[in-house]
Short mmCIF file of the C-alpha atoms (twelve columns), coordinates in Angstrom:
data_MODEL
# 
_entry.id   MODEL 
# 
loop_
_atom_site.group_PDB 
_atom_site.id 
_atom_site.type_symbol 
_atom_site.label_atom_id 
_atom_site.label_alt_id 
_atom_site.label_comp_id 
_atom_site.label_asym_id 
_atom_site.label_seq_id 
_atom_site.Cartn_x 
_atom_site.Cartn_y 
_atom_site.Cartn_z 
_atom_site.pdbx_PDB_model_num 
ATOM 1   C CA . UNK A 1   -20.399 -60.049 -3.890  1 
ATOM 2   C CA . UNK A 2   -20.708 -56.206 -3.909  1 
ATOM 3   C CA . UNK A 3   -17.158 -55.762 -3.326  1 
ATOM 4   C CA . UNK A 4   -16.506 -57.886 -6.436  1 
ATOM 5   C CA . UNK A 5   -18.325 -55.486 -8.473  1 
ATOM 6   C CA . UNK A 6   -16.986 -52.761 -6.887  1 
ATOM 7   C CA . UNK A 7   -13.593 -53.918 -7.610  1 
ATOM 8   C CA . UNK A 8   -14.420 -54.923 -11.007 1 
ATOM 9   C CA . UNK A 9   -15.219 -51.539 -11.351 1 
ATOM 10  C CA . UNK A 10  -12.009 -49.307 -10.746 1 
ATOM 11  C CA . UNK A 11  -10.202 -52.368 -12.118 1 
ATOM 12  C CA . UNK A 12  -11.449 -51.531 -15.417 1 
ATOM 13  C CA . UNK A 13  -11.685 -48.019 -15.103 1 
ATOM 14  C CA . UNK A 14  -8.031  -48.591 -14.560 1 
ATOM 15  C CA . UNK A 15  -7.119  -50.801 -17.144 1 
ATOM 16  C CA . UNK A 16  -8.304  -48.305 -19.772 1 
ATOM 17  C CA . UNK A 17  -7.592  -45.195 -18.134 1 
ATOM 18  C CA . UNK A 18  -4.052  -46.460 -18.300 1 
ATOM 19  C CA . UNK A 19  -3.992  -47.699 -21.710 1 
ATOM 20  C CA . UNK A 20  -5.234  -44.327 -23.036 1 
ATOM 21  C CA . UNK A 21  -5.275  -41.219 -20.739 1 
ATOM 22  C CA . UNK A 22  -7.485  -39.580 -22.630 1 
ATOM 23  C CA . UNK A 23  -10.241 -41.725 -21.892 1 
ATOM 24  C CA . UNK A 24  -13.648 -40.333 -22.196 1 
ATOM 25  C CA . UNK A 25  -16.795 -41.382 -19.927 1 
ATOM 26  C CA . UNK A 26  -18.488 -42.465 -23.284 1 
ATOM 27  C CA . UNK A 27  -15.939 -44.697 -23.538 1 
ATOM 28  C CA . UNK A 28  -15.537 -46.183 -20.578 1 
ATOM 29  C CA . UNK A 29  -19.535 -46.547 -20.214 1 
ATOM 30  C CA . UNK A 30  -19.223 -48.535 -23.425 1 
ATOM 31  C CA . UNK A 31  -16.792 -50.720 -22.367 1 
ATOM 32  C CA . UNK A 32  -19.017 -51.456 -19.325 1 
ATOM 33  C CA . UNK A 33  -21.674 -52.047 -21.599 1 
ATOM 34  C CA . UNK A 34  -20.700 -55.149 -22.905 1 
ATOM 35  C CA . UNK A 35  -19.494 -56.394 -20.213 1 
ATOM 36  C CA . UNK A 36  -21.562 -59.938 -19.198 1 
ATOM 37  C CA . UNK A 37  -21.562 -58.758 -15.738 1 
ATOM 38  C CA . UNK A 38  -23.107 -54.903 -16.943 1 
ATOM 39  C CA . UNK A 39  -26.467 -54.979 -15.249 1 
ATOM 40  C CA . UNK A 40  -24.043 -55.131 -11.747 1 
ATOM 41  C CA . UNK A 41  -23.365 -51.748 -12.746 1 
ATOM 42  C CA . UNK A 42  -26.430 -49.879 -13.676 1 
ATOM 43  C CA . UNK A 43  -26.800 -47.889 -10.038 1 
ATOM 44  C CA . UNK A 44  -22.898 -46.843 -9.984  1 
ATOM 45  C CA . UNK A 45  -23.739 -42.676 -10.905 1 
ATOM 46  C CA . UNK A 46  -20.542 -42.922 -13.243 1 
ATOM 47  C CA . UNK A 47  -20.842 -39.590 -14.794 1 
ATOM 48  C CA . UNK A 48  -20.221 -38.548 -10.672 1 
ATOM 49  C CA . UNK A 49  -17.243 -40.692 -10.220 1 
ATOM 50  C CA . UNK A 50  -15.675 -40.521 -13.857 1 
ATOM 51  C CA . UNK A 51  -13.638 -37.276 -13.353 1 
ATOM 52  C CA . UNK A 52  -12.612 -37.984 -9.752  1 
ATOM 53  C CA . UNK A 53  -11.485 -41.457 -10.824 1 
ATOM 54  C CA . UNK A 54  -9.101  -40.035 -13.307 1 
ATOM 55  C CA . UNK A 55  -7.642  -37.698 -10.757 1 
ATOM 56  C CA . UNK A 56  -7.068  -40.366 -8.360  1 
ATOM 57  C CA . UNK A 57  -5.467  -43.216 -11.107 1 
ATOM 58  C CA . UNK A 58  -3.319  -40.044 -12.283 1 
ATOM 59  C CA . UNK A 59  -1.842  -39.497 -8.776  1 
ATOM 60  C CA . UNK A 60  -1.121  -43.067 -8.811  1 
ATOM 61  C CA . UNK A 61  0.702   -43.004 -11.464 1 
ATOM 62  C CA . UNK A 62  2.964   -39.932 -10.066 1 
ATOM 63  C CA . UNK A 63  3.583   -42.455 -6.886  1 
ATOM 64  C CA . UNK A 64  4.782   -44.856 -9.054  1 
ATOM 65  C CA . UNK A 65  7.170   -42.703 -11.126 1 
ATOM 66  C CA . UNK A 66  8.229   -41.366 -8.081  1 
ATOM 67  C CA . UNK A 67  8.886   -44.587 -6.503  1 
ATOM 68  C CA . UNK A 68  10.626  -45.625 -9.286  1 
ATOM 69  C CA . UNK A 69  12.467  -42.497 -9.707  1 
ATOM 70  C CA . UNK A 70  11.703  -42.669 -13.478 1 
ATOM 71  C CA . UNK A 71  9.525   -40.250 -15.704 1 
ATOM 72  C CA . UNK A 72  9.913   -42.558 -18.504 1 
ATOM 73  C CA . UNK A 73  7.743   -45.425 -17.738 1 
ATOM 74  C CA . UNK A 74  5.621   -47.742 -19.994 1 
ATOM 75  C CA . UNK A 75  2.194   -48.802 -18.755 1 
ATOM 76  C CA . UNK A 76  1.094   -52.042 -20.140 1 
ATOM 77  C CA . UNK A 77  -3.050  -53.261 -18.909 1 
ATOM 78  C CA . UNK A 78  -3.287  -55.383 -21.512 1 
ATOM 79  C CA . UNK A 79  -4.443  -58.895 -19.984 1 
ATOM 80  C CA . UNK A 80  -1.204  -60.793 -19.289 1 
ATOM 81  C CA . UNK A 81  -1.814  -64.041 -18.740 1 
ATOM 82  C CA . UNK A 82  1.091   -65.903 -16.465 1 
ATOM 83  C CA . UNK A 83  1.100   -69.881 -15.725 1 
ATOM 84  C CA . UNK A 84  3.452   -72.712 -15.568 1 
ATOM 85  C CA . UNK A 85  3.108   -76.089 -16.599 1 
ATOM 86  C CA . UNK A 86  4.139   -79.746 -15.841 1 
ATOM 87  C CA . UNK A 87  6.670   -80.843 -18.481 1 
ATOM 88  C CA . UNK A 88  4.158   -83.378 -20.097 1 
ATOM 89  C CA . UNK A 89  2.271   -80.261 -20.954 1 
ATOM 90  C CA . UNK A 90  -0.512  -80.127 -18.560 1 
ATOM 91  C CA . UNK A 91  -1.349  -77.159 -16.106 1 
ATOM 92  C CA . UNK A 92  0.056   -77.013 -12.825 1 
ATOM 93  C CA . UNK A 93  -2.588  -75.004 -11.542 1 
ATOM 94  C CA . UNK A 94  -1.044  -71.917 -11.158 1 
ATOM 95  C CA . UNK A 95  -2.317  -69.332 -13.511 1 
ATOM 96  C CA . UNK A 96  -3.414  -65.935 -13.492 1 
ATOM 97  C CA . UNK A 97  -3.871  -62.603 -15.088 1 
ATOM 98  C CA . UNK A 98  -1.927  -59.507 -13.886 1 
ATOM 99  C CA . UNK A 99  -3.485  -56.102 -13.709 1 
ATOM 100 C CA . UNK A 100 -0.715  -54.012 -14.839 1 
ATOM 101 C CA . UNK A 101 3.240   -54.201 -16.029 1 
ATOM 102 C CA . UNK A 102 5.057   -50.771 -15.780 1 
ATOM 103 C CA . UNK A 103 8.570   -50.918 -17.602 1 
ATOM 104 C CA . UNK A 104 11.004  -48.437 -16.642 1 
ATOM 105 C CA . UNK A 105 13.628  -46.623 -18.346 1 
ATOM 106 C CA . UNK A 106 16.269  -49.496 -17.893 1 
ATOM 107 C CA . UNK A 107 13.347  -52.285 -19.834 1 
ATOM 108 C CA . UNK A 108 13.115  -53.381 -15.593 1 
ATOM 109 C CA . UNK A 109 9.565   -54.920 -14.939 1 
ATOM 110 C CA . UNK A 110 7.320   -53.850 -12.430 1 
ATOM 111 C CA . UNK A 111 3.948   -55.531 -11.338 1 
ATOM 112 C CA . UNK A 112 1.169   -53.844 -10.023 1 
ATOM 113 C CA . UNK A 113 -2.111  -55.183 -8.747  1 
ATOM 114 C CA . UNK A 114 -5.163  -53.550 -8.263  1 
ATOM 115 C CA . UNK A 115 -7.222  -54.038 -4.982  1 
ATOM 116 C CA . UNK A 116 -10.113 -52.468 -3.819  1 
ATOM 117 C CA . UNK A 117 -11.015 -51.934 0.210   1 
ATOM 118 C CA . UNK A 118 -14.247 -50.740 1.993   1 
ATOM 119 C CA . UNK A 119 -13.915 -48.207 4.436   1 
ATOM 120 C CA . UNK A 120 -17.549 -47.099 4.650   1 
ATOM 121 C CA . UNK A 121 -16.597 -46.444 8.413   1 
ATOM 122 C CA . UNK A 122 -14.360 -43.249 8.915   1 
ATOM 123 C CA . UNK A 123 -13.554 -44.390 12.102  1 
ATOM 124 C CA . UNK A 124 -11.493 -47.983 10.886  1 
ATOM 125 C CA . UNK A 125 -9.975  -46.034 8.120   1 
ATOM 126 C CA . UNK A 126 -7.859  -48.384 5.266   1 
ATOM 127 C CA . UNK A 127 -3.785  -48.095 6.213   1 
ATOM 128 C CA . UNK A 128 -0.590  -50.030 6.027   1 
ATOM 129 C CA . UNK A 129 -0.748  -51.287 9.696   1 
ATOM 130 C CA . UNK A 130 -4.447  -52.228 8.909   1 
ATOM 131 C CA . UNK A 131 -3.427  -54.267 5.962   1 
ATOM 132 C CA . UNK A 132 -1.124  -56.178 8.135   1 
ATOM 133 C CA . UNK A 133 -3.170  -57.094 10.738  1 
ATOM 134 C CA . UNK A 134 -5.747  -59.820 10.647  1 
ATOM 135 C CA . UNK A 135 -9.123  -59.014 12.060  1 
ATOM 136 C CA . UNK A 136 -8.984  -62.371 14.799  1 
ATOM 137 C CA . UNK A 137 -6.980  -65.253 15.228  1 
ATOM 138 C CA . UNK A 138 -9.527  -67.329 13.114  1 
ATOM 139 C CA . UNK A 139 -8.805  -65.349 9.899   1 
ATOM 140 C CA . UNK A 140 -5.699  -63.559 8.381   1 
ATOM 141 C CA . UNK A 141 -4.513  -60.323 6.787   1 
ATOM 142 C CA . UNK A 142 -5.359  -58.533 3.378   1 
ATOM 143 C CA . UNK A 143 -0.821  -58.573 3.036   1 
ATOM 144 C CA . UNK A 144 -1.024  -62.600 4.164   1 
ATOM 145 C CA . UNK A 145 -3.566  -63.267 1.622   1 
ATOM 146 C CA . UNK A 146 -1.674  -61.032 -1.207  1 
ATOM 147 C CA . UNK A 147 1.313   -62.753 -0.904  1 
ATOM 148 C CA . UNK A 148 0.060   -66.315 -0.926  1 
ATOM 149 C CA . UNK A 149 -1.384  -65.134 -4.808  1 
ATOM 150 C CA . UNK A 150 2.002   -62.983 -5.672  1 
ATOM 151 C CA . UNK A 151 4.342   -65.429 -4.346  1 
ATOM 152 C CA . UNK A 152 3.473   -67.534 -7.486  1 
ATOM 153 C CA . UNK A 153 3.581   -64.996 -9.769  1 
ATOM 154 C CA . UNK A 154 7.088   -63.630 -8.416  1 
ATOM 155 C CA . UNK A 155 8.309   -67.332 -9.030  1 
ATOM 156 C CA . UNK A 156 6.950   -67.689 -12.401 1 
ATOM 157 C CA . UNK A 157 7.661   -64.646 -13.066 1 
ATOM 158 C CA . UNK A 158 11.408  -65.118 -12.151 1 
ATOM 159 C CA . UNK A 159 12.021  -67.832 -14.406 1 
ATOM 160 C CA . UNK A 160 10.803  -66.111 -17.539 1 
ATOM 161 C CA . UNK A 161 12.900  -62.761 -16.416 1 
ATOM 162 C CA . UNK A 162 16.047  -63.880 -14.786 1 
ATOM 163 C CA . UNK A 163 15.164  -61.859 -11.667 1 
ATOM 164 C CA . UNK A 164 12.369  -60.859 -9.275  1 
ATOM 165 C CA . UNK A 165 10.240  -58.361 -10.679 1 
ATOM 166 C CA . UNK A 166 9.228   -55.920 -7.697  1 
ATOM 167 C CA . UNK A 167 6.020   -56.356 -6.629  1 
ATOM 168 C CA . UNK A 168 2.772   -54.166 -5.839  1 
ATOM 169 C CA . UNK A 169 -0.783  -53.993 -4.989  1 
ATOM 170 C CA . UNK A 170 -2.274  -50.434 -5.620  1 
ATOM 171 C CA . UNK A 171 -4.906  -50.086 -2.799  1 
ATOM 172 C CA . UNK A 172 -7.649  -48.270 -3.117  1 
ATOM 173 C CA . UNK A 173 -10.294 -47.196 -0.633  1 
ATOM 174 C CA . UNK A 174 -13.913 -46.908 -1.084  1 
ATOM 175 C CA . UNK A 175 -16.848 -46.372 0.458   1 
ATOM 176 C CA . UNK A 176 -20.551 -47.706 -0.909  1 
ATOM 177 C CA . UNK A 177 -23.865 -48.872 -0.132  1 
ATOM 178 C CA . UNK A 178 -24.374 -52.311 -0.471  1 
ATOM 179 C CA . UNK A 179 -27.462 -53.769 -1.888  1 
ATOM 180 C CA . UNK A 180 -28.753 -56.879 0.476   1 
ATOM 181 C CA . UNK A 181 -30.233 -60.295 -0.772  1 
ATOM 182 C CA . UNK A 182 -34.225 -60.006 -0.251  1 
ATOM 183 C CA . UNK A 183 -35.563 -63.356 -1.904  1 
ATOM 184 C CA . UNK A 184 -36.005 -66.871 -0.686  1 
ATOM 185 C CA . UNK A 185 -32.975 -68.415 1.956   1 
ATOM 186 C CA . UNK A 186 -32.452 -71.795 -0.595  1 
ATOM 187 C CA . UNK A 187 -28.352 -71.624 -1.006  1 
ATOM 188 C CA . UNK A 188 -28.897 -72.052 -4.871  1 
ATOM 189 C CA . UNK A 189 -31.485 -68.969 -4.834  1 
ATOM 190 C CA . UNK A 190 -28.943 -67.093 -3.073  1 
ATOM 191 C CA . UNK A 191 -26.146 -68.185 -5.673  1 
ATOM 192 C CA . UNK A 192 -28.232 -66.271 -8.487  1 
ATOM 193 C CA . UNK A 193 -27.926 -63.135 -6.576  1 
ATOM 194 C CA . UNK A 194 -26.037 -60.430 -8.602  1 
ATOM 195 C CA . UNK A 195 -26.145 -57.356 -6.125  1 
ATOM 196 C CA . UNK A 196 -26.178 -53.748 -7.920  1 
ATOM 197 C CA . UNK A 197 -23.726 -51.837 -5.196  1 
ATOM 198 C CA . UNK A 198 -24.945 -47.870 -5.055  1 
ATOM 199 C CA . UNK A 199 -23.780 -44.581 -3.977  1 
ATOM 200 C CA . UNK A 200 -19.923 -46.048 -4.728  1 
ATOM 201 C CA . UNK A 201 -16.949 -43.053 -3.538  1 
ATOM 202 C CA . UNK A 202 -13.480 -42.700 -3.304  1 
ATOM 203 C CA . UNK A 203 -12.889 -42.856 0.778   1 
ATOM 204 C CA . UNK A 204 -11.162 -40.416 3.074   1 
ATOM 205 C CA . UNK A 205 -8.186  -41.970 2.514   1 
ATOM 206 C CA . UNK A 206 -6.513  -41.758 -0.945  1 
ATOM 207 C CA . UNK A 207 -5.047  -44.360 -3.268  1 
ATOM 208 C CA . UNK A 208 -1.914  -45.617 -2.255  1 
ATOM 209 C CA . UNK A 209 1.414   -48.389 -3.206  1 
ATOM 210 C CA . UNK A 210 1.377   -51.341 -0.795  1 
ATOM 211 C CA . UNK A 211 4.775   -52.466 -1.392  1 
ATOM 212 C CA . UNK A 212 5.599   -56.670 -1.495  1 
ATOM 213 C CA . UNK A 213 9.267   -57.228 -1.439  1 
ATOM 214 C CA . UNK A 214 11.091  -61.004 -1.169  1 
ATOM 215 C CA . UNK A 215 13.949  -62.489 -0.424  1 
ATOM 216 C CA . UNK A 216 16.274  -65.002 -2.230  1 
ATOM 217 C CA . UNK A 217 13.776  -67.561 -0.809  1 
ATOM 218 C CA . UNK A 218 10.832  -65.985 -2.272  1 
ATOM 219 C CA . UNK A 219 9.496   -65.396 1.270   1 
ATOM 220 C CA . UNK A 220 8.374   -61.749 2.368   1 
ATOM 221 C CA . UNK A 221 10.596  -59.881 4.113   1 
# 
């Protein structure tokens, strides 16, 4: 649960720091404010973490017009909501929000997808090969379990575009202190828990593009 709200976090800080670069920390503490989930919040320093935050996001967005080999891109975090349904009109279960739709110079659509990783030990730092490798053979990798979630939105995506938008998850390290569950062991006490993550950082390693390309198939390649 602290990683949620850690990732809820930068996910909004990102959202809005996209939408308008000139974002102020009043702002953005606003928009936490009335957020239902606010008081998960209250012991992030953000005043600390504001500037650096909108040094990092900015850098990001100079890997992705250099990846793109574009200066003219549009950056859309408005909530887009994707799904498909059955042709009797009911939902097929697949459904979802994406994080962010950059359109280049040519009106080409690009997804990006926020994701947020621990690496509160300097020693297991957060890289490409680590991404890609799955802790033990009873669980799998961060890509594996991307690409089970952008698979469908490449496919539904595809049908509404005429092609395969590329792909991306915009990774980005952190390191924090977690706040532990202290009350009674009953699972629904435990369900109540909303932890209040603290002393929340940008890691060692800096924000980077994860790249998820497909074939024809729609399989990874």
């Amino acid at each position: 649960k602290n990683s949620v709200v850690v990732g809820n976090y930068f996910d909004t800080f990102a959202r809005m720091y996209y939408s308008n670069p000139k974002l102020t920390v009043e702002e953005f503490k606003k928009e936490l404010a009335i957020r239902k989930d606010n008081k998960n919040f209250s012991k992030i320093n953000i005043e600390n973490l504001f500037e650096e935050s909108k040094q990092r996001f900015e850098e990001i967005k100079e890997q992705i017009k250099k990846d793109l080999n574009d200066d003219n891109l549009l950056f859309i975090t408005d909530e887009i909501f994707v799904h498909e349904t059955f042709k009797n009109g009911n939902w097929d279960g697949v459904a979802g929000v994406l994080d962010m739709v950059v359109i280049d110079s040519k009106g080409i659509v690009h997804i990006y997808d926020f994701k947020t990783k621990s690496e509160n030990n300097f020693k297991y730092p957060v890289t490409e090969t680590a991404l890609k490798t799955a802790f033990d053979s009873t669980s799998i990798s961060d890509e594996a379990k991307w690409i089970k979630q952008q698979t469908s939105y490449s496919k539904m995506l595809e049908k509404t575009f005429g092609y395969k938008p590329s792909i991306n998850i915009i990774v980005i390290p952190v390191a924090y202190s977690k706040e532990e569950y202290k009350g009674k062991l009953e699972e629904n006490e435990i369900e109540k828990f909303s932890p209040q993550p603290y002393d929340i950082r940008f890691a060692g390693t800096k924000p980077f593009l994860f790249k998820l390309r497909f074939d024809e198939n729609n399989k990874l390649t």
